[in-house]
C-alpha positions as a printed Julia matrix, in Angstrom:
149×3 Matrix{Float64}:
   0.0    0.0     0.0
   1.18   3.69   -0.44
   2.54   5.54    2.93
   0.78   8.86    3.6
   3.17  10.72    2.49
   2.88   9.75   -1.05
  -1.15   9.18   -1.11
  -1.05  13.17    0.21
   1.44  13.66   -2.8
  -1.22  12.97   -5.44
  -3.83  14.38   -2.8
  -2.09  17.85   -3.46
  -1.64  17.26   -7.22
  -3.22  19.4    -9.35
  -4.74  16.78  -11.62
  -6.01  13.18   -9.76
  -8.45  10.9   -11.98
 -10.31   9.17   -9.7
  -9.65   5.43   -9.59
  -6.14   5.93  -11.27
  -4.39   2.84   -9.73
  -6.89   0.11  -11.18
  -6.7    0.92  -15.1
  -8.53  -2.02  -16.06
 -11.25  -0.2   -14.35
 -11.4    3.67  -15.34
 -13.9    5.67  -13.79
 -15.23   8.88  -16.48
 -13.92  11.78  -13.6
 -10.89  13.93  -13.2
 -10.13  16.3    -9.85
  -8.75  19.56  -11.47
  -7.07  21.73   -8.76
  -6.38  25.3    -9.0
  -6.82  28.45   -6.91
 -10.45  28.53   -6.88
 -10.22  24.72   -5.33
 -10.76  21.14   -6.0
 -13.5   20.5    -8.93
 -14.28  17.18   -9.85
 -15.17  16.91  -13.31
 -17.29  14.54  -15.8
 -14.05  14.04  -18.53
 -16.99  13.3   -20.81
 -18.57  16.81  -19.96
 -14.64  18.4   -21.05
 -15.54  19.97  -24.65
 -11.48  20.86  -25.25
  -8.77  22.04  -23.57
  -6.72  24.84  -24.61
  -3.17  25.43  -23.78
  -1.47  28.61  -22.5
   2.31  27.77  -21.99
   2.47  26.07  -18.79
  -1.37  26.14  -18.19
  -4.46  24.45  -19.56
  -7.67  25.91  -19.8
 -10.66  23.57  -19.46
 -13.62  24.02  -21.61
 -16.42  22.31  -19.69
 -20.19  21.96  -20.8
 -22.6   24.09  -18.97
 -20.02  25.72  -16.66
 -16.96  28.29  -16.72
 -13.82  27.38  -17.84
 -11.35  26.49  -15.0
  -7.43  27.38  -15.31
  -4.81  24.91  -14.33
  -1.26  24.96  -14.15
  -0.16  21.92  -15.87
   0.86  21.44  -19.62
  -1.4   20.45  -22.22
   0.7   17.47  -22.92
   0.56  16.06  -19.83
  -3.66  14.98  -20.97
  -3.2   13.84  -24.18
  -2.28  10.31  -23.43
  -4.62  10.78  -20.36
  -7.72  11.35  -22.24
  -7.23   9.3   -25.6
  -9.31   6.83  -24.31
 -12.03   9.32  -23.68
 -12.11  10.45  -27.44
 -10.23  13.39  -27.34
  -7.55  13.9   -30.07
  -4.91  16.74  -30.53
  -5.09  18.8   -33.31
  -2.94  21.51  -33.13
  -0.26  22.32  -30.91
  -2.62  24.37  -28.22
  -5.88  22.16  -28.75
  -6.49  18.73  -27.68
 -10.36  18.71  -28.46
 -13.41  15.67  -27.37
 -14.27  14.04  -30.61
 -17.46  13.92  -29.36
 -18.49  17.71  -29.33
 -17.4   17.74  -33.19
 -20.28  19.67  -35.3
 -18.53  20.35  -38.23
 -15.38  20.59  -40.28
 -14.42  22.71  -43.08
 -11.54  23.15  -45.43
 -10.56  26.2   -47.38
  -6.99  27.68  -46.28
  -7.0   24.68  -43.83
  -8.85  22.44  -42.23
 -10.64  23.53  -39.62
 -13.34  21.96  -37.16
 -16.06  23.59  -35.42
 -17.33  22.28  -31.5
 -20.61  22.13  -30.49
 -19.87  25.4   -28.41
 -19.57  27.16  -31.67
 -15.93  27.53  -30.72
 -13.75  27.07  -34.4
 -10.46  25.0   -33.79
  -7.73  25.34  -36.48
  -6.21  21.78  -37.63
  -2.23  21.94  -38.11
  -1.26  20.59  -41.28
   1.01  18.04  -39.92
  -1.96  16.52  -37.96
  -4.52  16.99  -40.38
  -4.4   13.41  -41.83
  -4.08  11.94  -38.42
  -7.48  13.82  -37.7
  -9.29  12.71  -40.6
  -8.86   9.22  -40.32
 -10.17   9.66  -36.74
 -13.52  11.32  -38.2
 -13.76   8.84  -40.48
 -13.56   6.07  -37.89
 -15.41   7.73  -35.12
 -18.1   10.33  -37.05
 -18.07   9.17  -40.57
 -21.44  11.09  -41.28
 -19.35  14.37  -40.27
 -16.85  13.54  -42.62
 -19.3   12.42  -45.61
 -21.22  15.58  -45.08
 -18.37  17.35  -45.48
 -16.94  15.86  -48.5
 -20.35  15.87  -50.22
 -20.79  20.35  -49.09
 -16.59  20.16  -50.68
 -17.92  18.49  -54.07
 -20.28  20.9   -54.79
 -18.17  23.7   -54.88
């Protein structure tokens, strides 16, 4: 078992998912800490997260956006099992939230929260073959709306 002084070291973290020492059993929460306190959130409620150099802002449905000072990098293997891909240097978004893409100077995709994410071009085919495995109706749309121009 852990001693008390390491349990109170992820206590005091500012990022704990709940349940993080039985993988084979993940639990859909994640304890984001920052001045305001301790918030326990639904990772499936997390529309994106946005970094701002050694912070992360969480976009959350239905409530504010909560500041924490870790790195964006440090969720990206966190939350690929959640759906959430990176696509773009500051924007690791939930697949799920996706309303729409469009391409014209480059790709772009657009969140249920009307927000519009830019798509770097080095992951842009990464993030299509994701659409087209996880919301191929998105991605057919699109193509068809692309054809007819």
């Amino acid at each position: 078992m852990f001693s008390n002084a390491v349990f109170s070291k992820f206590i005091d973290s500012s990022i704990l998912i709940d349940n993080q020492f039985d993988l084979s059993h993940p639990t859909n929460k994640i304890m984001l800490s920052n001045s305001d306190g301790r918030n326990w959130i639904e990772i499936n409620d997390i529309i994106r997260c946005e970094s701002d150099g050694n912070y992360t802002m969480f976009h959350i449905k239905n409530s504010k956006p909560i500041l924490i000072s870790k790195t964006l990098k440090e969720f990206v293997s966190r939350f690929s099992m959640f759906n959430f891909e990176r696509v773009h240097q500051s924007h690791l978004i939930n697949i799920n939230y996706v309303k729409s893409i469009k391409s014209g100077t480059g790709l772009t995709i657009q969140l249920d929260d009307m927000t519009v994410i830019p798509v770097s071009r080095r992951k842009k085919e990464q993030v299509v073959n994701v659409l087209k495995l996880k919301k191929p109706l998105l991605l057919h749309a699109h193509l068809l709306r692309y054809m007819k121009h």
